[in-house]
N, C-alpha and C positions, 0 to 999 in steps of 0.2 A: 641248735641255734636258739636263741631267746629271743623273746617277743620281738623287745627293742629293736633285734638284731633284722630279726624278720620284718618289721616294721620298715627301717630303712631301706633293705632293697627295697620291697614292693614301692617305696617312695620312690628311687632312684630313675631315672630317666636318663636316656641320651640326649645330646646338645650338639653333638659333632660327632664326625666319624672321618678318618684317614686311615691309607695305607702307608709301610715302610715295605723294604726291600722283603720281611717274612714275618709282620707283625701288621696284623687290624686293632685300632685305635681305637679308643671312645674317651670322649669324654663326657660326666656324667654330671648331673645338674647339681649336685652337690660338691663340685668343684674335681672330685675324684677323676683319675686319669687311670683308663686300664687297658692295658696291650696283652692281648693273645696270641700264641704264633698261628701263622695263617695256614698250615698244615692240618690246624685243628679243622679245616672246613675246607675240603679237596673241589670243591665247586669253586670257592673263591680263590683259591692258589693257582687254581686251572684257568681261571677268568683273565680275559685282558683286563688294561687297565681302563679302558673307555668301560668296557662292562661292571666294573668294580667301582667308576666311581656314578654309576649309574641305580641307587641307592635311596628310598626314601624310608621313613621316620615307619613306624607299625603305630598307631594307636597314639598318638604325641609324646613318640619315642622308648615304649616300653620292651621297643625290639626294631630291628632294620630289616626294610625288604627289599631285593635284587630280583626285579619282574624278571631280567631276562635268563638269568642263570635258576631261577626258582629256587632262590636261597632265602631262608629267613633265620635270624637270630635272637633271641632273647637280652635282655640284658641281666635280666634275674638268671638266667641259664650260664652266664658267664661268669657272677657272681658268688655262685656256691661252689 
């Protein structure tokens, strides 16, 4: 990865987050939209949806965390 490259994740942040029927959503402060299937993260597949959308921001959105399922996510982790 090059600088640049690595420059902009680290910049990138979350702004929003939603579920679909087997996709977790973000969108990212750079206008970037990225969906992952939700498989990739067997705690939040497992989750209701009150637990799922019970969700806050890590650090002013450098990752998400889900106090009650003890889920956290990166957005840099999702990005490489």
């Amino acid at each position: 990865m090059s600088i640049s490259a690595n420059k902009k994740v680290m910049e990138s942040v979350a702004v929003d987050v939603w579920f679909s029927k087997n996709k977790l959503s973000l969108r990212l402060s750079d206008g970037r939209e990225l969906a992952v299937p939700i498989d990739w993260f067997p705690k939040l597949r497992d989750a209701t949806d009150k637990q799922k959308q019970d969700w806050r921001f890590i650090s002013n959105g450098i990752g998400i965390h889900w106090e009650e399922i003890d889920e956290d996510i990166s957005v840099a982790g999702l990005l490489y």
